[in-house]
Structure formats: C-alpha cells, structure tokens
N, C-alpha and C positions, 0 to 999 in steps of 0.2 A: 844898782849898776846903771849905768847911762848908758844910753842908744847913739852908738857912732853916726857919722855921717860919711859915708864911704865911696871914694873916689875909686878910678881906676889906678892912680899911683898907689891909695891905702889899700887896695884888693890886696898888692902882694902879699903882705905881713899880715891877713887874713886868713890868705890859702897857707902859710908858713906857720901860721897858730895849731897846737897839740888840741885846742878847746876847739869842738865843733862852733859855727857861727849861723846863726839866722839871719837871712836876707831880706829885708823887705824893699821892695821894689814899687816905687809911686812916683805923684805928681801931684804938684800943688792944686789945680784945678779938678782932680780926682775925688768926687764927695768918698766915695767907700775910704779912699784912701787916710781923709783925714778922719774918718770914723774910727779908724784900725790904728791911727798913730796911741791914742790913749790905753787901748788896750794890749798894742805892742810893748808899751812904755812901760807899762803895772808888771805884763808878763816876764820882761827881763829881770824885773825887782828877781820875781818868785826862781828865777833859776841863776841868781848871781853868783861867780864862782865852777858853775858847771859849763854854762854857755855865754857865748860872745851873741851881742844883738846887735847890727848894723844898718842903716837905712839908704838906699839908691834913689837919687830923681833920676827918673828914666829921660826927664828933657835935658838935664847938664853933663847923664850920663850914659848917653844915648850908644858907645861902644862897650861898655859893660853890658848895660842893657841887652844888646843885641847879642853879647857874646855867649848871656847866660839864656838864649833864645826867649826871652817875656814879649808876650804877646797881647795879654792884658792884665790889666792892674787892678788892686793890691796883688802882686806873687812875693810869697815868699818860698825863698831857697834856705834849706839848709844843708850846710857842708861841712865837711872836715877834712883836713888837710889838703883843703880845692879839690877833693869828688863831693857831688850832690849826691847828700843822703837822698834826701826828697823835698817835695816843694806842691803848695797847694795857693790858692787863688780865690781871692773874695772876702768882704767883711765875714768875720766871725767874732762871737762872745769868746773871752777871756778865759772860760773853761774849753771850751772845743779847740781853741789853739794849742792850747797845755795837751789835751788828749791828743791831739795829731803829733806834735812835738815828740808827747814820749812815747807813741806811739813808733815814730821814726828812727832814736834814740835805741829803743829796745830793739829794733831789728821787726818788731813785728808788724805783720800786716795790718789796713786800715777794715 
C-alpha cells in the first residue's frame, strides 16, 4: 500500500472513508521525521487492506496541521470516520508503532 500525500482538499474523502487512516504529521527539515517516513512506509505494507496511511507537511499544511492541534513533530493521528482514535508523537521502531496502532484499533489502553 502506498502512503498518500494529504492535503486539506484530500482530508475530506479521508474523514468519509469506512477504513480507519493513520496521520503522519512532518517536515522536511525534521530529522525524526525523516527517520519515521521508512518505517511509516514498511508499516503500511503490514496492514494493507485494514488501514489507510497518509502523510501531512505541517509547512504546506499549516490549517490541517493546526486543525488537528500538532504541536510537535513526527504526530501521528489515527482516525476513523474523522474522530481521532488516538495519536502519539516521536520516532519509534516499526514494532512499537504496530503495538500502539493495534493497541488503538482494539480499543485498548496503552
């Protein structure tokens, strides 16, 4: 599965998708950030089909950004049908995203 590129025109038909979506939230000047695209990138493979993965620059999409209150970067958000399940912040390995993930997904606490 590929990683969108997500504008505030493409939010709509994101918050309108049945498939929960992961938010990531960056900047190209962002080291964590580009450390997390690789493993954001691997981790959509592993749940193609279940979940939508989509990536925000916070500099081009500075009224998203703000709408989904990101304060600092890497955040990801995930959502389903536009409510935030939940959302965490900071490089992490490719296992520990998967366990927040289904952690979120199953309802249960972290």
């Amino acid at each position: 599965m590929s990683v969108e590129d997500m504008t505030k025109e493409s939010y709509q038909k994101v918050k309108e998708s049945s498939m929960p979506t992961v938010i990531d939230f960056w900047a190209s000047w962002c080291g964590p950030c580009q450390m997390m695209l690789p493993v954001f990138e691997e981790t959509s493979k592993e749940y193609e089909g279940q979940l939508n993965f989509a990536r925000v620059n916070v500099d081009s999409e500075r009224e998203l950004a703000a709408a989904f209150g990101v304060r600092g970067i890497p955040t990801l958000v995930l959502i389903n049908e536009g409510k935030e399940m939940g959302r965490f912040s900071g490089f992490m390995p490719k296992e520990a995203l998967m366990q927040k993930i289904d952690a979120i997904v199953s309802g249960s606490s972290e």
